[in-house]
C-alpha positions as CSV (number, residue, x, y, z in Angstrom):
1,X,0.0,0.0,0.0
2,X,1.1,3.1,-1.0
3,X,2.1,6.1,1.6
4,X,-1.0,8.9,1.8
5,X,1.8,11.0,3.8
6,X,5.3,10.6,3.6
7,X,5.9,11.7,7.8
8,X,3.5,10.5,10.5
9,X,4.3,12.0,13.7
10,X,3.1,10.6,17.4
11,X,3.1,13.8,19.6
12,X,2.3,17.5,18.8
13,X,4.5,18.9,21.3
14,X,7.5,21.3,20.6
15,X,9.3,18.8,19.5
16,X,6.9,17.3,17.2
17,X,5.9,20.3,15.7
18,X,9.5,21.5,14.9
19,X,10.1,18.6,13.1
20,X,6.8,18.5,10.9
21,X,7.6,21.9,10.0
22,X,11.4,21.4,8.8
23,X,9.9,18.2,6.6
24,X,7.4,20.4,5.4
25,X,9.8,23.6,4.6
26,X,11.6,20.6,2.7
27,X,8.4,19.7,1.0
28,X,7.6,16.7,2.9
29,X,3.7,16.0,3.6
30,X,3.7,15.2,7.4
31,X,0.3,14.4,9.7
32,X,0.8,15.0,13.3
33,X,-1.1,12.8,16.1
34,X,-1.7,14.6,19.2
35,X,-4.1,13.2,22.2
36,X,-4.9,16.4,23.4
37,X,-7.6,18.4,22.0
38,X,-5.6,22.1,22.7
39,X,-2.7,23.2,23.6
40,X,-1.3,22.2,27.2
41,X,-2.0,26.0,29.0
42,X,-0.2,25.5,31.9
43,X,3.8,26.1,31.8
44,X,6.2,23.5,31.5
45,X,9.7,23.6,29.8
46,X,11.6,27.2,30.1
47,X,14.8,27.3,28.8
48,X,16.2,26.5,25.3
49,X,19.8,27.3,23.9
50,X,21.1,29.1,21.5
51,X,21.2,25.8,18.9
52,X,17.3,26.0,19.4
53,X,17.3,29.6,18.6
54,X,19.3,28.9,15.4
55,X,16.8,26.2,14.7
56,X,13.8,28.2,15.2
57,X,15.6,31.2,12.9
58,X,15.9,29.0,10.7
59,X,12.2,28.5,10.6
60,X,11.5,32.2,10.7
61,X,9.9,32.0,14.0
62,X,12.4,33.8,16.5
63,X,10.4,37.2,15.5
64,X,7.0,35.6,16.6
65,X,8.8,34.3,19.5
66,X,10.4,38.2,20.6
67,X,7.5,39.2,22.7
68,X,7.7,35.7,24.5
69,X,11.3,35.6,25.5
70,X,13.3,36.7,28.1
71,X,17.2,36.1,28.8
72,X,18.9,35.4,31.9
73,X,21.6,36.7,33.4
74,X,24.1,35.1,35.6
75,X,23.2,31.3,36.7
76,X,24.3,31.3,40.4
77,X,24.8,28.9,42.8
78,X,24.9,29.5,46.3
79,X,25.6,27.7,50.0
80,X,22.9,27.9,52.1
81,X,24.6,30.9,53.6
82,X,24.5,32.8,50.4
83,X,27.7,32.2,49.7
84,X,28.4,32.0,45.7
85,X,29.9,28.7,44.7
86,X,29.8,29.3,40.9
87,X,28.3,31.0,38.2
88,X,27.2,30.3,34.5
89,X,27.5,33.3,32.5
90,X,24.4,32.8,30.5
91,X,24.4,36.9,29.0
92,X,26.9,36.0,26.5
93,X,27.2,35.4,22.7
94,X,27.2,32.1,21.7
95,X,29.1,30.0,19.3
96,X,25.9,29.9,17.0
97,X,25.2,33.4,16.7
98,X,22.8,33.5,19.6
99,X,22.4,34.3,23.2
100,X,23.9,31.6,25.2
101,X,20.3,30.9,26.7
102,X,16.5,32.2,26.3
103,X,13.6,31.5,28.9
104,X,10.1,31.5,27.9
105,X,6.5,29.5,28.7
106,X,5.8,26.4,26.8
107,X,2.3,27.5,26.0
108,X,3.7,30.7,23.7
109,X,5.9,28.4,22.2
110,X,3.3,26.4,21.2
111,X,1.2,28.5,20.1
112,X,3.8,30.1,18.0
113,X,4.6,26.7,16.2
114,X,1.1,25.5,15.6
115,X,0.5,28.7,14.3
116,X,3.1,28.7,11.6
117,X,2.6,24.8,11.0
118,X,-1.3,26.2,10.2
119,X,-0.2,28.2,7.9
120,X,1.9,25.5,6.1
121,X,-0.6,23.3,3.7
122,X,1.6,20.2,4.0
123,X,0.8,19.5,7.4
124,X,-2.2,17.7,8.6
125,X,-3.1,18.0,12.9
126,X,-5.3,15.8,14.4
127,X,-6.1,16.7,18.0
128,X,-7.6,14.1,20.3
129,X,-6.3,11.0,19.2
130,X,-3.7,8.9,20.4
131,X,-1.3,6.8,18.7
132,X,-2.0,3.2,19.9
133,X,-0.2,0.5,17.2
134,X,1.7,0.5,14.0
135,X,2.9,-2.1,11.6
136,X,5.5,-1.0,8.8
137,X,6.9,-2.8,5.8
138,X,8.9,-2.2,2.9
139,X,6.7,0.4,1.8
140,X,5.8,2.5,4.2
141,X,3.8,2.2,8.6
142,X,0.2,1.8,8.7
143,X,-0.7,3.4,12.1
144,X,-3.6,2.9,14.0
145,X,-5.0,6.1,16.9
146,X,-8.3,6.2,19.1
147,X,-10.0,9.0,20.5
148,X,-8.1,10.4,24.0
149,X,-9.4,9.8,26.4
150,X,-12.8,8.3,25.7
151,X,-11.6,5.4,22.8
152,X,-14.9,6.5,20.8
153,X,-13.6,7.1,17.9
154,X,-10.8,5.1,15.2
155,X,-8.3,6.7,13.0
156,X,-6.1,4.9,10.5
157,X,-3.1,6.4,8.9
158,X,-0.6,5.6,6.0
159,X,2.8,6.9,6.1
160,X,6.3,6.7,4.4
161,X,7.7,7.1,7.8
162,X,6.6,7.3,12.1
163,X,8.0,9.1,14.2
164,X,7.3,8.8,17.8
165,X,7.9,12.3,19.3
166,X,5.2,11.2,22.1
167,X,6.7,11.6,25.2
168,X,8.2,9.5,27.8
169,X,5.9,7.2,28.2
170,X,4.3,7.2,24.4
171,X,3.6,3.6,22.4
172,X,6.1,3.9,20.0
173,X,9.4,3.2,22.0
174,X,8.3,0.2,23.4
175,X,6.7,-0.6,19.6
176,X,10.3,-0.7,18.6
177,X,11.3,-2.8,21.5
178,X,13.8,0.1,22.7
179,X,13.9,0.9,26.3
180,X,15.1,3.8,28.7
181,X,18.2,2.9,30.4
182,X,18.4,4.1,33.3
183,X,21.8,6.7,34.1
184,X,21.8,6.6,37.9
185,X,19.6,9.6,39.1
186,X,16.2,10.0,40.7
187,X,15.1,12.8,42.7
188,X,11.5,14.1,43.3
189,X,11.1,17.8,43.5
190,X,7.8,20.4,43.8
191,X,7.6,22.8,40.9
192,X,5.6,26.0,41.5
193,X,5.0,28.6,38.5
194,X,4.1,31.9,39.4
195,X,2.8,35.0,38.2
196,X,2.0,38.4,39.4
197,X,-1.5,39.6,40.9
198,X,-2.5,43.0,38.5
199,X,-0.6,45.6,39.6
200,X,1.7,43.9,41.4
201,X,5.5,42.8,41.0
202,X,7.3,39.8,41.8
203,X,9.9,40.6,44.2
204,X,12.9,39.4,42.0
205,X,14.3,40.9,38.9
206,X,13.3,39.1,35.6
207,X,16.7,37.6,35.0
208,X,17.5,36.2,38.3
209,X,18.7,32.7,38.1
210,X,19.8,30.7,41.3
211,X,20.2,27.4,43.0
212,X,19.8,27.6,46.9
213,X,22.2,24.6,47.7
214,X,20.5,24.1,51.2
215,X,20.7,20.5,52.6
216,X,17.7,21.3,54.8
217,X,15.6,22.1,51.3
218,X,17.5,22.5,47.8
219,X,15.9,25.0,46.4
220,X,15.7,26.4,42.5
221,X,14.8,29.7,41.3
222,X,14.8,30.7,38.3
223,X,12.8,32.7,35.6
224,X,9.5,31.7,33.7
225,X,9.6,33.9,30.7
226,X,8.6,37.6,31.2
227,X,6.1,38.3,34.0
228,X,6.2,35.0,35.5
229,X,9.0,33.1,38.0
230,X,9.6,29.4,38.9
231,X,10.3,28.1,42.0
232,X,11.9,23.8,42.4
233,X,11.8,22.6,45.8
234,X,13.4,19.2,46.3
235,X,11.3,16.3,48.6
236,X,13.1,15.4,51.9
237,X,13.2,12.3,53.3
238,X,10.0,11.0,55.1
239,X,8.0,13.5,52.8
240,X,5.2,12.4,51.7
241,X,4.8,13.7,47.4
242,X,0.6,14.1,48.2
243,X,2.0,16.3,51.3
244,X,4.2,18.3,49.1
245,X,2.3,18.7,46.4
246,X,-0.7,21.0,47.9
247,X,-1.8,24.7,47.5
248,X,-1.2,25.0,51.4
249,X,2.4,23.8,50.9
250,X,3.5,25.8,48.0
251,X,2.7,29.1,49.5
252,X,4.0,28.0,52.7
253,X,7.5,27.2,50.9
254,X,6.9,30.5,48.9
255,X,6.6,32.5,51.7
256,X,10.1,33.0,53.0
257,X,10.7,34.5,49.3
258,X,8.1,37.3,49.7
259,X,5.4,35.6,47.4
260,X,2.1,35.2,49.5
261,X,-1.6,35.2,47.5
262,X,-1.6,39.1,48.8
263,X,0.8,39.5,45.6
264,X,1.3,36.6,43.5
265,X,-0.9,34.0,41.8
266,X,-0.3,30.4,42.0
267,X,-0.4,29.5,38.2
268,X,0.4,25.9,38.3
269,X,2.4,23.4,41.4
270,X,3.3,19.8,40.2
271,X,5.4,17.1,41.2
272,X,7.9,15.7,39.0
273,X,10.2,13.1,39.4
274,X,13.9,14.2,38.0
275,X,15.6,11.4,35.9
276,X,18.3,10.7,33.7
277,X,17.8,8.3,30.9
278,X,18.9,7.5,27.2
279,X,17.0,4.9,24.6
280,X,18.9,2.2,24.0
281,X,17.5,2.3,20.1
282,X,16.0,5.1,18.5
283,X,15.3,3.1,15.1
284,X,13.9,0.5,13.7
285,X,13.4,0.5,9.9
286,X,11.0,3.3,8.8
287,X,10.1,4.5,12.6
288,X,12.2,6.7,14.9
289,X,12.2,7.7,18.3
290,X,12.5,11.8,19.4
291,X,12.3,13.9,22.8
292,X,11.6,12.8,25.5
293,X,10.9,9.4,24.1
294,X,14.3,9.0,23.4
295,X,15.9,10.9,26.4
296,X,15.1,12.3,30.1
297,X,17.3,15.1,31.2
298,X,17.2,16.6,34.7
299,X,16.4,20.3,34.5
300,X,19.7,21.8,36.2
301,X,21.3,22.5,33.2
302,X,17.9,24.0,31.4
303,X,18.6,20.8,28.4
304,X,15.5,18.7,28.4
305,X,13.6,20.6,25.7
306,X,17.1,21.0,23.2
307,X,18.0,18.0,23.2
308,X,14.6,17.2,21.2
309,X,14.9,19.8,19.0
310,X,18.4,18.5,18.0
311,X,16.4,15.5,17.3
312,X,14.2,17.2,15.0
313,X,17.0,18.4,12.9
314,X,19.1,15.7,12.9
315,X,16.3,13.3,11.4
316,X,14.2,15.7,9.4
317,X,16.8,16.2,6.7
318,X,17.7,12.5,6.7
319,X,14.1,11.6,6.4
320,X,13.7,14.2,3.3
321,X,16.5,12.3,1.8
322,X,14.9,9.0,2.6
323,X,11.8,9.8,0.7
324,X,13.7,11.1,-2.0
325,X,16.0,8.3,-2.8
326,X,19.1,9.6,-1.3
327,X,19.4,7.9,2.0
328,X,21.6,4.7,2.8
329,X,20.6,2.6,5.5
330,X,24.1,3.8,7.3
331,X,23.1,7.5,6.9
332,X,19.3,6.7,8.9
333,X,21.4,4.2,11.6
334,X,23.5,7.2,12.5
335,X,20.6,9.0,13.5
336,X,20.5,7.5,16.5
337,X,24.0,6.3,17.2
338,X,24.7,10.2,16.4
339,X,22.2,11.5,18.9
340,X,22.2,9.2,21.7
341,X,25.5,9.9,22.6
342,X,25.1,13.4,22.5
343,X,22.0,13.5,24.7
344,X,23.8,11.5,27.4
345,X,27.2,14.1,27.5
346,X,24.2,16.3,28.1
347,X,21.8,14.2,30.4
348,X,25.2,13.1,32.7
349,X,26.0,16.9,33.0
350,X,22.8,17.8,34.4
351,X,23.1,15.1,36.9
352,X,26.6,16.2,38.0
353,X,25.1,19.5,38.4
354,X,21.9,17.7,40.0
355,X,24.9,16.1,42.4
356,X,25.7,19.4,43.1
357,X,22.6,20.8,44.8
358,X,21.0,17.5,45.9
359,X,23.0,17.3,48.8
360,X,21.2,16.5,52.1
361,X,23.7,15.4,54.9
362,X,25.2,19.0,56.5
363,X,28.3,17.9,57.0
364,X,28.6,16.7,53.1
365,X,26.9,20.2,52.1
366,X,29.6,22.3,54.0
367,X,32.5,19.8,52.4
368,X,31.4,21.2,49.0
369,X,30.6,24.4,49.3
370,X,34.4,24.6,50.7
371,X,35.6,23.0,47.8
372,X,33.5,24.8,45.2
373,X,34.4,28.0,47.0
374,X,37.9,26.9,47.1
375,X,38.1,26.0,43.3
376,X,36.1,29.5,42.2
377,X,38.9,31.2,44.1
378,X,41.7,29.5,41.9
379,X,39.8,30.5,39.1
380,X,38.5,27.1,38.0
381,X,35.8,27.0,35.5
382,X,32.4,26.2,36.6
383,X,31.0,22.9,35.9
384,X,28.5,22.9,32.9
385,X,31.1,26.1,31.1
386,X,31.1,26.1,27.8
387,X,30.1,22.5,27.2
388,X,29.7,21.5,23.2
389,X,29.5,17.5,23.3
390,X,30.7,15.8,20.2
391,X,28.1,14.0,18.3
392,X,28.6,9.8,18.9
393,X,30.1,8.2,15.8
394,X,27.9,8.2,12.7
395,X,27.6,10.1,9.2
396,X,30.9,12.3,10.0
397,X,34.6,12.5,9.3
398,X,36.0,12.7,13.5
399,X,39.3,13.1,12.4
400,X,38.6,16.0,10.3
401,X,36.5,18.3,13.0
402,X,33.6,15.9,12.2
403,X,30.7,15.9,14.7
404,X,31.4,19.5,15.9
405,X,29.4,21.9,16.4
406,X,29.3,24.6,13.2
407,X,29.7,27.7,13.5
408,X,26.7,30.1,13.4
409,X,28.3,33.5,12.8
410,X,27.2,36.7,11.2
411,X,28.7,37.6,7.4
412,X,28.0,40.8,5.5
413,X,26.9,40.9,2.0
414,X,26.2,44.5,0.2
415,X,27.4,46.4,3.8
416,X,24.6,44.0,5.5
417,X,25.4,42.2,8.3
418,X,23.1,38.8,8.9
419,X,23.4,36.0,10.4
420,X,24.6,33.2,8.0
421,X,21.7,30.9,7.5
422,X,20.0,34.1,6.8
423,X,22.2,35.0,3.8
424,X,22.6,31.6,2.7
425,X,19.9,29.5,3.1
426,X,19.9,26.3,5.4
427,X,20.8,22.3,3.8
428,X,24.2,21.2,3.7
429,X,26.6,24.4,3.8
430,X,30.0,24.2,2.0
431,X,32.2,27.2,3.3
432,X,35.9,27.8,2.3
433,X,38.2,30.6,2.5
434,X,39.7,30.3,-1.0
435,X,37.0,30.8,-3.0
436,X,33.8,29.3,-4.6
437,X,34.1,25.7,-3.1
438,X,31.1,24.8,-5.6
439,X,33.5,25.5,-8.5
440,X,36.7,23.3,-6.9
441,X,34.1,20.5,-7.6
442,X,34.2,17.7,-10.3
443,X,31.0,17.3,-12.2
444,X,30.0,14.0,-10.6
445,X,30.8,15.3,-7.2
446,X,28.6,18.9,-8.0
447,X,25.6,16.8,-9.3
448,X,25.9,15.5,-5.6
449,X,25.9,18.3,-3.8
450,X,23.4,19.6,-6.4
451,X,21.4,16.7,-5.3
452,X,21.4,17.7,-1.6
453,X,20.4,20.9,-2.4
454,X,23.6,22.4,-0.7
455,X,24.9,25.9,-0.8
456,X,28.3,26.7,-1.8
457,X,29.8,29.9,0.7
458,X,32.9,31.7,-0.6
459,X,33.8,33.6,2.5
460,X,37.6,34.5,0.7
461,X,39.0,38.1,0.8
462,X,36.8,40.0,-2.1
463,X,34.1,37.4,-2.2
464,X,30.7,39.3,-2.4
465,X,30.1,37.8,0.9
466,X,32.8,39.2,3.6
467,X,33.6,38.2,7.1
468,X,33.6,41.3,8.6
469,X,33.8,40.6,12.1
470,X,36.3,38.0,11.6
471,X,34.0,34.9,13.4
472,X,34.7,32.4,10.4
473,X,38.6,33.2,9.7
474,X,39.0,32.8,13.3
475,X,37.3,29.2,12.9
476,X,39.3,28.1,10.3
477,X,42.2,29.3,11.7
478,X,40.7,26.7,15.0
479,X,40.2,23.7,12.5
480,X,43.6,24.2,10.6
481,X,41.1,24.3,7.2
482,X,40.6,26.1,4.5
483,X,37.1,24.6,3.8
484,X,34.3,22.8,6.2
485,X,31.4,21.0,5.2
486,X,28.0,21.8,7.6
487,X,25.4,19.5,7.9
488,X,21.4,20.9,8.0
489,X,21.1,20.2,11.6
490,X,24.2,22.4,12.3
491,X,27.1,20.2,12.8
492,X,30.5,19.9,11.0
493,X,30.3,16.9,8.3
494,X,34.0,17.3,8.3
495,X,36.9,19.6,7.2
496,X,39.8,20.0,4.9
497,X,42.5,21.9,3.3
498,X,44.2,23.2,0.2
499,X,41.8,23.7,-3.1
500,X,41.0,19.9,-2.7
501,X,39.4,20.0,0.3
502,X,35.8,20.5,-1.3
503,X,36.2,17.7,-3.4
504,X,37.8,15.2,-0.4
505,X,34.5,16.1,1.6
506,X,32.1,15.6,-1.0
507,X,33.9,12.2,-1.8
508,X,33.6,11.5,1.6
509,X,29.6,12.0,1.6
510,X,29.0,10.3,-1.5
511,X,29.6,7.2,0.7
512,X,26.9,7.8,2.8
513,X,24.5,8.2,0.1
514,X,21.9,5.7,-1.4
515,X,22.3,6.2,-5.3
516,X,25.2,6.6,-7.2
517,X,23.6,8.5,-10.2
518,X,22.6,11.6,-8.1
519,X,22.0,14.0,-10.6
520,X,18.9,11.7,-11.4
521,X,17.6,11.6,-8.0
């Protein structure tokens, strides 16, 4: 049986949603499958990174976003006495052409990417079902969904591809037979969203950010996006989670902090249980795992939702090339070999961080805050600084700055200065310092990159594109290159030198792909 769409997609959450709308900027058709009936109003995730920035620039929707976003200042940490024990610069630049960090309400975000995935007429929402079984074969996964919560109604789907982007406890991992492992940390904790009464102010300025490393109640607070704060309080032994988790107990833990219903409003108190966990698959022939289906990330390190929205673009352009011919089975296996290694470097550094704070005996709390003060004072770099995990091995040359992170600098063109993916375009970017790499290409290597759709950037001196503020000549200078290929999701395919170099990295990609005779394709 033919394919009616070539994506189906189990969850319309963030992660879901970013990913039907790269297929569908790539002209893939996608349907999304989402249980609930509306958007989820109350907050949830409030942080993403500067590589979800560049992702959501990419899709035009860091505009619509503006209003929504706020950025933090300096991430501190602090003894129970107040004492500092370090602090994560989060007002900075970032190696992607970003700020280091953005807060926000999941809600807005939401409604900003179901908004522009409206406006796009190859995707297809339907709200109130639930995926609940697929079968795939050669051709393509017929999926089956039932009306949430009720079961009163069927829906069957056809689809080149699934992907199951439906949470951590979604149908499709286990359809795969994948399961979470399980990376050593469990802690539950009280989160408490709260916004201002009318005319009132929260007592905190907007970009405070702190963890309250108190062994007698670790305590996080941290922004919400504008107008609204979040407090974390972790459960103590003998604490009951239906004690915590009450109206009565939130204000009476919000109280010491000035917040009292006189001049705040309680907008939403849950209790979560903070993991750490990576799938041990993420594929199995034409389906894929993403988010949080594929990864749990304590929230000390503000990760959780990025690491699904690398997800999204690391499989959205293989799955484009999939439909299209151009995918080998090696390319679609690295997905996930690629991925889950990178979501654990991530997921294992918010759970040293988590070690950090979780601390309940005294006399261990006061050890570490001595060390940590200790270590600040010698000018050691904070734990979490400047962290870029490679991607695991996959559909990249390691030896050649493969697996990287690209950069995501700004480049001037006519006296204009944009960001790079604004000037070019986003697919596969070829970028060398000695010209038009496009033209250092043999025929059957530029009917490849043809294929791929890539874009050739000559960033040399008198090239109509100019790097004015020195970003990229500084990288190259870093890679020892004169010419880098960058994959769509961001990262470095590989690098090379000399006027060769373009034609060594196409070679090198040409392995990965399905067809020999690209320029068909």
């Amino acid at each position: 049986m033919s394919p009616e769409q070539d994506v189906i997609i189990a969850g319309g959450g963030p992660v879901g949603f970013c990913l039907a709308l790269l297929l569908a900027r790539a002209g893939r058709s996608v349907t999304i499958v989402e249980r609930h009936a509306a958007i989820y109003p109350l907050p949830r995730a409030i942080a993403f990174d500067h590589e979800v920035a560049r992702i959501l620039n990419l899709l035009g929707l860091m505009g619509p976003m503006a209003p929504f976003l706020s950025s933090p200042g300096k991430y501190q940490w602090r003894s129970a006495k107040g004492e500092t024990l370090f602090v994560l610069d989060w007002t900075e630049q970032s190696f992607s052409g970003f700020r280091t960090s953005y807060i926000f309400s999941q809600p807005q975000l939401e409604q900003v990417l179901n908004a522009a995935a409206a406006a796009e007429p190859l995707i297809t929402v339907h709200r109130g079902y639930e995926v609940t079984g697929f079968q795939q074969d050669d051709h393509g996964v017929s999926v089956s969904a039932q009306r949430f919560p009720d079961a009163d109604g069927q829906l069957g789907l056809r689809g080149g591809y699934l992907v199951g982007a439906d949470g951590a406890n979604g149908p499709v991992r286990a359809g795969i037979g994948a399961s979470l492992i399980d990376l050593g940390f469990k802690a539950d904790w009280l989160v408490v969203d709260v916004l201002p009464l009318p005319g009132q102010r929260l007592p905190y300025d907007d970009d405070l950010a702190v963890q309250i490393c108190d062994p007698l109640r670790p305590t996080t607070m941290v922004p919400g996006g504008p107008g609204r704060r979040r407090w974390e309080f972790m459960a103590l032994e003998g604490e009951t989670l239906a004690d915590l988790n009450s109206v009565e107990r939130a204000w009476q833990l919000l109280a010491p902090f000035g917040l009292t219903p006189a001049n705040a409003i309680l907008e939403r108190h849950a209790v979560y249980t903070f993991r750490g966990a990576v799938a041990d698959l993420w594929r199995q022939g034409r389906v894929f795992i993403a988010g949080d289906a594929a990864h749990l990330t304590p929230p000390f390190a503000g990760q959780g939702l990025c690491a699904g929205f690398r997800d999204a673009a690391a499989l959205a352009w293989r799955i484009d090339l999939a439909v299209r011919g151009l995918a080998s089975e090696p390319m679609l296996d690295s997905y996930g070999t690629e991925r889950a290694d990178h979501a654990r470097a991530w997921v294992m550094n918010a759970i040293e961080l988590g070690k950090v704070i979780c601390v309940l005996d005294p006399a261990a709390a006061a050890a570490r805050d001595a060390g940590m003060m200790a270590a600040r004072a010698a000018g050691a770099p904070p734990p979490s600084s400047g962290i870029l995990p490679l991607l695991g091995p996959g559909m990249t040359l390691p030896d050649q700055a493969g697996g990287t992170l690209g950069h995501g600098g700004a480049l001037a063109r006519d006296g204009n200065l944009a960001h790079i993916d604004d000037l070019v375009g986003s697919g596969f970017q070829l970028v060398s310092r000695l010209g038009d790499p496009a033209a250092m290409l043999s025929p059957e290597s530029a009917a490849l990159f043809a294929a791929l759709r890539g874009v050739s950037v000559d960033v040399s001196p008198g090239s109509v594109i100019t790097d004015t503020a020195g970003v990229f000549t500084r990288w190259f200078a870093e890679l020892g290159a004169d010419t880098v290929l960058v994959r769509p999701d961001f990262y470095v395919f590989g690098a090379a030198s000399g006027r060769a170099g373009a034609e060594t990295l196409l070679q090198a990609l040409r392995g990965f792909v399905a067809v020999p005779d690209v320029a068909s394709a």
